[in-house]
N, C-alpha and C positions, 0 to 999 in steps of 0.2 A: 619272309616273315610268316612264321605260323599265323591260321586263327585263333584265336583264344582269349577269354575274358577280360576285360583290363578295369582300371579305376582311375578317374581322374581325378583332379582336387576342386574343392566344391568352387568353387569358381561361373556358377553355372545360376540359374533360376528355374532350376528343376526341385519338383520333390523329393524326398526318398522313395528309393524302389523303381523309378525310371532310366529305363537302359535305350541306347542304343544298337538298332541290331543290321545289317546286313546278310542280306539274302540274295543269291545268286541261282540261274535259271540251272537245275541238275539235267544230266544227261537226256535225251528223248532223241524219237526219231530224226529231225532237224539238227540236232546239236550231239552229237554224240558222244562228244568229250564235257558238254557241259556248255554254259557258256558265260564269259567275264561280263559282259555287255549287255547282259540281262539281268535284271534284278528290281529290287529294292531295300531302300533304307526307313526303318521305321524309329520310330520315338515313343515308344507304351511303357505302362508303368510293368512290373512285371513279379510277381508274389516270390515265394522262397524256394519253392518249385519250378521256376520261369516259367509260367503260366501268365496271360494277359491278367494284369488283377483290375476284376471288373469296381471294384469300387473308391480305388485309386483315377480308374480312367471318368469315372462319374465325376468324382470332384475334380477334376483338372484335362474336360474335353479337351479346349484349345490347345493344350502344349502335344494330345497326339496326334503325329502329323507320318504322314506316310510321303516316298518319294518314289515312282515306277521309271527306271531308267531302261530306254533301248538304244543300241548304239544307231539305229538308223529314223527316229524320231526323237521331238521334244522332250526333256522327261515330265509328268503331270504328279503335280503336286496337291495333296488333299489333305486331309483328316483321315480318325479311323471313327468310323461309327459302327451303333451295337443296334440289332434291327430289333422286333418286338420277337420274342422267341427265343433273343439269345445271340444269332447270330451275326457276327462282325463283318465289317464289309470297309471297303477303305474310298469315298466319296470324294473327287477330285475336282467337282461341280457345288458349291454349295446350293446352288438352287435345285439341283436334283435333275439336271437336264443329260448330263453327259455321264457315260457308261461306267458300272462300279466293278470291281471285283470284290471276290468271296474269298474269304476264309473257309476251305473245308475244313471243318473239326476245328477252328482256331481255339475254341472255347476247352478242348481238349489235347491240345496243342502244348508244348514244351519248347521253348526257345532257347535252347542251347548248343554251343558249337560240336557241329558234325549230325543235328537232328536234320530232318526231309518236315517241312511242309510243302500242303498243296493250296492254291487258287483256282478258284473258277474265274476264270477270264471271258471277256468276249470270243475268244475264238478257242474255248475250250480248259480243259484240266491240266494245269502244269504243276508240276513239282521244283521244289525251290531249296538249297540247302542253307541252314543258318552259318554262315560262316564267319561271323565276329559278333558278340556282346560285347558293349560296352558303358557299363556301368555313367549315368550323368551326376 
């Protein structure tokens, strides 16, 4: 099955404008082909652009929720929060204890299938391809 946009039926307690997306760990030294088994899945609201729409996510923090899955750990499940400046970062500790990743550029960022974003991670910059939107 291709990736590619889909639309479910409202069936859901989402707002309009909220997608879910799927991201997977693109090629790098480690992973050469890529890899299934890294990733994640988010829940943001998303403008006409697919762009994060920051004022959709203001009114309806709780519903965006991030998920980091590796095939040889836990996966950690958080929020997306937005830091003073602008920048988004995805918080998997609400007290603020346990380690976050970054959105580089998120705020410039396009969420559509076959785009490259990147993360700062704890152990560095990776690049992630979007490989399914799906409309909620």
């Amino acid at each position: 099955m291709s990736p590619e946009k889909t639309n479910k039926s409202p069936n859901h307690k989402f707002p309009d404008g909220f997608s879910k997306i799927r991201l997977r760990l693109a090629r790098e030294p480690d992973y050469p082909q890529g890899s299934q088994q890294h990733g994640y899945d988010l829940v943001v609201p998303l403008d006409r652009n697919g762009r994060i729409d920051a004022a959709q996510w203001k009114s309806h923090r709780d519903l965006c929720r991030v998920v980091h899955y590796r095939s040889d750990e836990e996966h950690d499940i958080g929020h997306l929060v937005r830091q003073p400046g602008g920048q988004w970062k995805f918080r998997y500790d609400i007290q603020g204890d346990e380690e976050e990743a970054a959105g580089y550029h998120f705020a410039d960022e396009r969420f559509t299938v076959g785009e490259y974003v990147s993360l700062i991670e704890d152990d560095g910059t990776h690049t992630y391809r979007v490989v399914t939107v799906e409309t909620l």
